[in-house]
N, C-alpha and C positions, 0 to 999 in steps of 0.2 A: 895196479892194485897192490902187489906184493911190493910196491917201495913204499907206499902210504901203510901199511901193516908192519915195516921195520922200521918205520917211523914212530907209529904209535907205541911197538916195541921200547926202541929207543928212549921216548919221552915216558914210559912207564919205570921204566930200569927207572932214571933220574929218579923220579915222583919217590919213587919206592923207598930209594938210599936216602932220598934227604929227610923224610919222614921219619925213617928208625934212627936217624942222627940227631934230628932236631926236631921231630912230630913225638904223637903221643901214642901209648899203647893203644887207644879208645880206637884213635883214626886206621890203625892196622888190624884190626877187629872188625872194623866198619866194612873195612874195604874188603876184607877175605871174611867175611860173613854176609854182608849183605850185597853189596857192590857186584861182585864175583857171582853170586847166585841168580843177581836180577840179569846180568848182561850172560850169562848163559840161557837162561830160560827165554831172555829175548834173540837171542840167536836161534835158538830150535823154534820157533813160533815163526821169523821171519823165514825158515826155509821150510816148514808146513806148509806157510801160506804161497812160497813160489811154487812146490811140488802140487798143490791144488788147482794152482791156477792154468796148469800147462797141462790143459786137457788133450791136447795130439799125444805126449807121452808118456799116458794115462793109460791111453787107449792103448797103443803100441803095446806096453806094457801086460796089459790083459789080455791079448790076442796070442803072448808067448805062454799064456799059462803059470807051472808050476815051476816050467825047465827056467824060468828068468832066473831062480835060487839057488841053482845048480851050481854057476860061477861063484858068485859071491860068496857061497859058502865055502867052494874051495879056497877061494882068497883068502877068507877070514883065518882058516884051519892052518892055511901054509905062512899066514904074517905072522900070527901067535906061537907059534914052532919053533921058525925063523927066530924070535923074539928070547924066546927057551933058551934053544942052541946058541945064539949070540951070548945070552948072558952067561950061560954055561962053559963057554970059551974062555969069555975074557973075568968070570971067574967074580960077577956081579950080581949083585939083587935079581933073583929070577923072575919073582914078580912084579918088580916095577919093567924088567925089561919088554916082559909079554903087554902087558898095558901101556909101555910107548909102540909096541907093535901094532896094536889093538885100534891105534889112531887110523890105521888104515889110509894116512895121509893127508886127512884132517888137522892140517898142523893148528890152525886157531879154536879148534875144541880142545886138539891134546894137551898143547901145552897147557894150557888151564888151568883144565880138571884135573892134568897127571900132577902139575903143580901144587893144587889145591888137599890132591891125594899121599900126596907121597915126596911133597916139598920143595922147593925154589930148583934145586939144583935137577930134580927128575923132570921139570915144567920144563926148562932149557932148553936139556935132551930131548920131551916129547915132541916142545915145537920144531927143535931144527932137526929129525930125524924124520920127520914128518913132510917139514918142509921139502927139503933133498928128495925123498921119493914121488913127489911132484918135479922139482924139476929136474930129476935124472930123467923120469920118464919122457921128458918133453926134449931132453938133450940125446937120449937114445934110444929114439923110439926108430931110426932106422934101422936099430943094429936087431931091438928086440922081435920086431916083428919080421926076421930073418929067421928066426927060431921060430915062433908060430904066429898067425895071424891074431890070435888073441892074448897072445904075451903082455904087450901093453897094456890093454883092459885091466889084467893081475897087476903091472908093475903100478895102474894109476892105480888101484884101489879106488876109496869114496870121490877121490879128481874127475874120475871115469865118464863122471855124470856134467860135468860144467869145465874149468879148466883144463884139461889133458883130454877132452870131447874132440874139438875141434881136429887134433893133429892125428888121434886114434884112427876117424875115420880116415882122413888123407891115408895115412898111409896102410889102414886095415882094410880100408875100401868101405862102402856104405851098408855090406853086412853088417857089418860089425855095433852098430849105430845102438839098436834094441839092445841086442848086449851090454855095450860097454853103458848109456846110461840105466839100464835096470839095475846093474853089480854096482854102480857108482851108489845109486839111489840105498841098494839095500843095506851097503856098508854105512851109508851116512846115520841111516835110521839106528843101525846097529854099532853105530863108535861108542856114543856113549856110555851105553847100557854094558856093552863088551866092556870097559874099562871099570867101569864102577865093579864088575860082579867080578875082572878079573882082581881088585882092589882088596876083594873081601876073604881073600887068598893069603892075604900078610900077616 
């Protein structure tokens, strides 16, 4: 999946440079007005419809209650921080930095929207910062979960729930399972909406 997505990357870059060289202002308007809006709204509609349809962890879900929100919301408080202090360091946009935070590892919403928010070069950064902590997580999830059984869970963020699922539980053990897709599931619902309201920040 992630070489057909640096593909599509890829062939977008292209699309993009040759249109402001040799296309017209109408077709870049098109694209970042309408284009852009419909292929995200069809993204959250197609992961509605998977999250409905997967009645086992639905249920799972609702047998843990209120405590499912417990995680996720520390994740969410400690990416956006993280996001602060980064940019506070390196002495950059504090607000774009918290909303590439905000992605929670959603790199194909972040880049996007942070893109669409806050400009070509902030989109870059939200996908490939986004990207990375999917697969840092997937490359040291031995070491993380040496530090605690639910580290991973935190370091996949919204992954927690589909991509970085699989190797969580291996090596978090099958606890871990309700957790880490409830925190996946809540952050995914809450990337967006985190990003847009941290947006209105600027």
């Amino acid at each position: 999946m992630i070489k057909y997505i640096l593909a599509a990357l890829g062939i977008g870059i292209v699309a993009g440079y040759l249109s402001s060289n040799w296309g017209s202002v109408l077709v870049g308007s098109l694209i970042s007005d309408y284009v852009f809006n419909g292929a995200l709204l069809s993204l959250l509609f197609v992961m509605g419809v998977s999250f409905g349809m997967d009645k086992d962890s639905i249920a799972k879900m609702r047998q843990t209650g209120i405590r499912i929100l417990v995680v996720p919301f520390a994740v969410a408080i400690g990416s956006v921080l993280g996001g602060l202090i980064g940019g506070f360091i390196l002495g950059i946009d504090l607000v774009a930095c918290m909303a590439v935070s905000a992605g929670y590892g959603w790199y194909t919403l972040a880049g996007p929207l942070i893109g669409q928010l806050f400009g070509a070069e902030w989109g870059t950064l939200g996908f490939v910062s986004n990207f990375l902590r999917e697969l840092l997580t997937i490359v040291a999830i031995s070491l993380l979960v040496r530090m605690d059984r639910y580290a991973p869970v935190a370091s996949g963020g919204a992954t927690s729930m589909d991509t970085t699922l699989p190797v969580i539980v291996r090596y978090s053990g099958s606890e871990a399972l309700i957790t880490a897709f409830s925190s996946g599931f809540a952050l995914s619902i809450a990337a967006p909406f985190s990003i847009m309201a941290i947006a209105t920040l600027k």
